[in-house]
VMD Tcl script that builds the backbone (N, CA, C; Angstrom):
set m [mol new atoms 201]
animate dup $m
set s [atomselect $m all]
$s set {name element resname resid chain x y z} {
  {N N UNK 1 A 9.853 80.431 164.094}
  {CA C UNK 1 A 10.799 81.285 163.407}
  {C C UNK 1 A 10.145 82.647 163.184}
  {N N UNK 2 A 10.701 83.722 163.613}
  {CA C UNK 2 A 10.425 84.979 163.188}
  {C C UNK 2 A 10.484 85.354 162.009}
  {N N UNK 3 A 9.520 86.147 161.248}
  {CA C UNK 3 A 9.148 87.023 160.143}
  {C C UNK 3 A 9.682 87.913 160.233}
  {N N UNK 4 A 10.649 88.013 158.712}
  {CA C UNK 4 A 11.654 89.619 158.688}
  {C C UNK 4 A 10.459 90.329 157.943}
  {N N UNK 5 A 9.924 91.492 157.704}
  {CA C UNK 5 A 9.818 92.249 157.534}
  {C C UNK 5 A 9.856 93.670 157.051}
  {N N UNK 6 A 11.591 93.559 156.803}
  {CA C UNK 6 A 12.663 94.657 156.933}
  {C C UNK 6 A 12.286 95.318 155.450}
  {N N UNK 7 A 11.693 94.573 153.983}
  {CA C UNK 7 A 11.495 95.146 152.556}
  {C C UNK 7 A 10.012 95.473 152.535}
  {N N UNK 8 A 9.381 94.868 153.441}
  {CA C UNK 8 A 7.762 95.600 153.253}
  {C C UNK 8 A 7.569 96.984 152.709}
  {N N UNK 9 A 8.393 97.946 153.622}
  {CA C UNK 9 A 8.370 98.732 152.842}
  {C C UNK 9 A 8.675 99.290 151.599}
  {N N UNK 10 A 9.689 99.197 151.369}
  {CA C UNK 10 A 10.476 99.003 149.810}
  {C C UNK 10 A 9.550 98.334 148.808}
  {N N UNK 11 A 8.416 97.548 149.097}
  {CA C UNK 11 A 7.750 96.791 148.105}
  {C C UNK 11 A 6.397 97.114 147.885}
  {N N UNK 12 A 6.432 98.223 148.720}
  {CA C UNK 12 A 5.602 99.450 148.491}
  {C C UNK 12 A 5.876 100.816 148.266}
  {N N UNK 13 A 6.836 101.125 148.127}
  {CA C UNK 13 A 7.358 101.741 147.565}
  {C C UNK 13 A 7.344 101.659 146.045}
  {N N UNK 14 A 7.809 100.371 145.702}
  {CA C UNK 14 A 7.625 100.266 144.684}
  {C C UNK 14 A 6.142 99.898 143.313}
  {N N UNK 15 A 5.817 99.328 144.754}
  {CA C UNK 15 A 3.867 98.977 144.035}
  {C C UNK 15 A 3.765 100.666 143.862}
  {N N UNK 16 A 3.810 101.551 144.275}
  {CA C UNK 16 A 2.721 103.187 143.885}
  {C C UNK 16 A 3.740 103.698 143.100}
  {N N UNK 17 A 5.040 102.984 142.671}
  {CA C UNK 17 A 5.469 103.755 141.627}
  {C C UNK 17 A 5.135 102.911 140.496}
  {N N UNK 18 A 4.954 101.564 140.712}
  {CA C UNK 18 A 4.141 101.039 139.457}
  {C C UNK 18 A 2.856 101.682 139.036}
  {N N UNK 19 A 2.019 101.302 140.013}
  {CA C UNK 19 A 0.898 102.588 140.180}
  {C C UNK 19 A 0.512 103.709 138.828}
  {N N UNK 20 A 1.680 104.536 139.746}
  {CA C UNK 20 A 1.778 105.853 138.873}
  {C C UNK 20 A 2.036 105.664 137.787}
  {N N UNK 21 A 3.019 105.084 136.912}
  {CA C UNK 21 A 3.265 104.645 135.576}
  {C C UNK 21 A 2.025 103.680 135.084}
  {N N UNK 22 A 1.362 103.074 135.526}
  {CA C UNK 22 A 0.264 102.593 135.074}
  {C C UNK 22 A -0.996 103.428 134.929}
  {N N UNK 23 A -0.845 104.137 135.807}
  {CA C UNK 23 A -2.425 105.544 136.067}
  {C C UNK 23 A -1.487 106.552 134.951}
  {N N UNK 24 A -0.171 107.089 134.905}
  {CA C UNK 24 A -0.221 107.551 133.730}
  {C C UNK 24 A -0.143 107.101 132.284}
  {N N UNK 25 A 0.054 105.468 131.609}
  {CA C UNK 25 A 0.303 105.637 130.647}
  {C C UNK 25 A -1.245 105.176 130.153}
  {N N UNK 26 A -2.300 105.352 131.074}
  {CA C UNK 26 A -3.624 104.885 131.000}
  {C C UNK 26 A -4.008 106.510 130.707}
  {N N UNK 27 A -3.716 107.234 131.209}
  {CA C UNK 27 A -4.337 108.915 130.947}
  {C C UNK 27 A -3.951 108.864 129.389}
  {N N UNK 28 A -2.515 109.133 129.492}
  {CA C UNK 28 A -1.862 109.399 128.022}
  {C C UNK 28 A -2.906 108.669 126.769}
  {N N UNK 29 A -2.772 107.736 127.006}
  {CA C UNK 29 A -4.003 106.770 126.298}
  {C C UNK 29 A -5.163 107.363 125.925}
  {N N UNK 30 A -5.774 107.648 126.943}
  {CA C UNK 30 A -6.838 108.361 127.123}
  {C C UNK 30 A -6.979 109.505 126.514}
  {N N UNK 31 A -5.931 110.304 126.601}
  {CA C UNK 31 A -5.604 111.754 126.194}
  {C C UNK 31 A -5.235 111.585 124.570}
  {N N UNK 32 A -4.797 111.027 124.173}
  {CA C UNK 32 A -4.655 110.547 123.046}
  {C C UNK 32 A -5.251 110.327 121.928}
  {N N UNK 33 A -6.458 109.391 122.640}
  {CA C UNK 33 A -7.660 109.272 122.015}
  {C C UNK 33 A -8.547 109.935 121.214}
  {N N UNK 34 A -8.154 111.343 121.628}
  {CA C UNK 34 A -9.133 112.614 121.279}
  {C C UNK 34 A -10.232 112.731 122.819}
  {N N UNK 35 A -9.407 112.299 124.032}
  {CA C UNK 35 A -11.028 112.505 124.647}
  {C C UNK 35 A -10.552 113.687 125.907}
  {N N UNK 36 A -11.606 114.447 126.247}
  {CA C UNK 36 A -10.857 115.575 127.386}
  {C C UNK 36 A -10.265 115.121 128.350}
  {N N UNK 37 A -9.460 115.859 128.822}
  {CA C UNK 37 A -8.257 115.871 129.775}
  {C C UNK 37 A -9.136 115.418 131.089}
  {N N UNK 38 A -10.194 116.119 131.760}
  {CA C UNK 38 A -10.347 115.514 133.190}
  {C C UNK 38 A -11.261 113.671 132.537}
  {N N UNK 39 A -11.723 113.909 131.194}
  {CA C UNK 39 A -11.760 112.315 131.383}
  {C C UNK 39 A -10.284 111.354 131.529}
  {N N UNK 40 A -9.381 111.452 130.602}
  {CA C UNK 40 A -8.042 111.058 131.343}
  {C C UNK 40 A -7.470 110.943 132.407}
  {N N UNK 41 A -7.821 112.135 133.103}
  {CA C UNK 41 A -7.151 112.500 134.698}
  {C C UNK 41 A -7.990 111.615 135.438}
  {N N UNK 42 A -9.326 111.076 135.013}
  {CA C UNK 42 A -10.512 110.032 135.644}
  {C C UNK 42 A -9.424 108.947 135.649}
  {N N UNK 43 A -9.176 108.434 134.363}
  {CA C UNK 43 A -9.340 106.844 133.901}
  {C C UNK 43 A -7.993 106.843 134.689}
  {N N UNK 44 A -6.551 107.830 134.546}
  {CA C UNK 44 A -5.489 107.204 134.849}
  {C C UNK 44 A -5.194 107.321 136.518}
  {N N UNK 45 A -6.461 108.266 137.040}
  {CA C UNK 45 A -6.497 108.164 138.602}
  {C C UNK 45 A -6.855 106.410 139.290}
  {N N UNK 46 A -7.944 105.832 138.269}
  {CA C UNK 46 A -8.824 104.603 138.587}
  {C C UNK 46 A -7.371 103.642 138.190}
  {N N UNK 47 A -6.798 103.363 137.319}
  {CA C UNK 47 A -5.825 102.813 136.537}
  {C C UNK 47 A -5.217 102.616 137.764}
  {N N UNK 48 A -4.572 104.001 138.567}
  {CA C UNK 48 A -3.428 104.150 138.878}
  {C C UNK 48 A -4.051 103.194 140.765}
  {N N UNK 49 A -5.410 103.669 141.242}
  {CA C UNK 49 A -5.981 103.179 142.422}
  {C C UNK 49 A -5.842 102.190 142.791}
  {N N UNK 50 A -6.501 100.857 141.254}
  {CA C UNK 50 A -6.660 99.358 141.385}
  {C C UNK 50 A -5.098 99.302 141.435}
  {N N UNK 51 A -4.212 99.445 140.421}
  {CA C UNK 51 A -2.811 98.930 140.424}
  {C C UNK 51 A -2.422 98.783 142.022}
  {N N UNK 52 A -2.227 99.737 142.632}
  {CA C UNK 52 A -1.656 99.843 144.042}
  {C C UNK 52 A -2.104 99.109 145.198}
  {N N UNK 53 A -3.432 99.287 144.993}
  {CA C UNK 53 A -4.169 98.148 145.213}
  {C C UNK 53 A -4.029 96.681 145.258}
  {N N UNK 54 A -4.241 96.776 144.048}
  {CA C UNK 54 A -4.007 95.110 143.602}
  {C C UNK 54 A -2.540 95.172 144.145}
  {N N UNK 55 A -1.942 95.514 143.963}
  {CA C UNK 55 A -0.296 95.273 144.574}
  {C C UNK 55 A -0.416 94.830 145.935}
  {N N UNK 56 A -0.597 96.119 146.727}
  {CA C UNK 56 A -0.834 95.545 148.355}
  {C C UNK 56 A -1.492 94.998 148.613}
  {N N UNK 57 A -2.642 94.508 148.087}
  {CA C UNK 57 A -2.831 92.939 148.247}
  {C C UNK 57 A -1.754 91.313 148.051}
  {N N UNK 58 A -1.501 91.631 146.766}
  {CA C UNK 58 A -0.695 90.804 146.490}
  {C C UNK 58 A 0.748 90.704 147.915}
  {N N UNK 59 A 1.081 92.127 147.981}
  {CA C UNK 59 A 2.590 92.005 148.968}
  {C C UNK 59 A 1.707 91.804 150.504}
  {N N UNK 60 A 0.686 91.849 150.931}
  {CA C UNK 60 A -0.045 91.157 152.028}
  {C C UNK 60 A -0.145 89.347 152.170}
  {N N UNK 61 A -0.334 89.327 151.049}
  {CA C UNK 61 A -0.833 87.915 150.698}
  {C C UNK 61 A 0.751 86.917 150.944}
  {N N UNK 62 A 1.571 87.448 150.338}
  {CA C UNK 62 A 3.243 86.979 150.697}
  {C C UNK 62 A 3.715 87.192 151.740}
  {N N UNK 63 A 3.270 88.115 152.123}
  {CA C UNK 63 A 4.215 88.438 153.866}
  {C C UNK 63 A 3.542 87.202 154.699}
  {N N UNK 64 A 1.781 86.797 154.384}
  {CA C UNK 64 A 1.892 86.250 155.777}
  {C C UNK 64 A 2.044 84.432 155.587}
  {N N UNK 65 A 2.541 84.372 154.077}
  {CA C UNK 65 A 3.257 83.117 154.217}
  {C C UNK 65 A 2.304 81.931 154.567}
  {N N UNK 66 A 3.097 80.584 154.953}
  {CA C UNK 66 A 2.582 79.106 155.366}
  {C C UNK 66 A 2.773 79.621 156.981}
  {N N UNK 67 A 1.850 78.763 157.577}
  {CA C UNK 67 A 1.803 78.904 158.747}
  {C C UNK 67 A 3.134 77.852 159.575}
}
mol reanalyze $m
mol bondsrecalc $m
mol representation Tube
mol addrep $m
């Protein structure tokens, strides 16, 4: 049986907009704190890296299914 494919993208799409809302509400945090802005712009860049990350792993790990 053939593998559709057809939302892969869409589900990355949506992992780097999780991403981004995760790398920013990790800055804000940060920024918040009292601590300088490029340390924020650090933490919610790293925040925002693993998330997307960790995502496309995860939507790798599902696509290739039981054999």
């Amino acid at each position: 049986m053939a593998r559709d494919h057809r939302l892969t993208g869409l589900w990355v799409a949506v992992s780097v907009l999780f991403g981004l809302f995760i790398g920013a509400v990790a800055a804000l945090l940060k920024w918040s704190d009292s601590h300088a802005v490029a340390a924020a712009l650090l933490t919610g860049g790293t925040a925002c890296g693993g998330a997307i990350t960790l995502a496309l792993v995860v939507i790798n790990t599902l696509r290739r299914g039981t054999p």
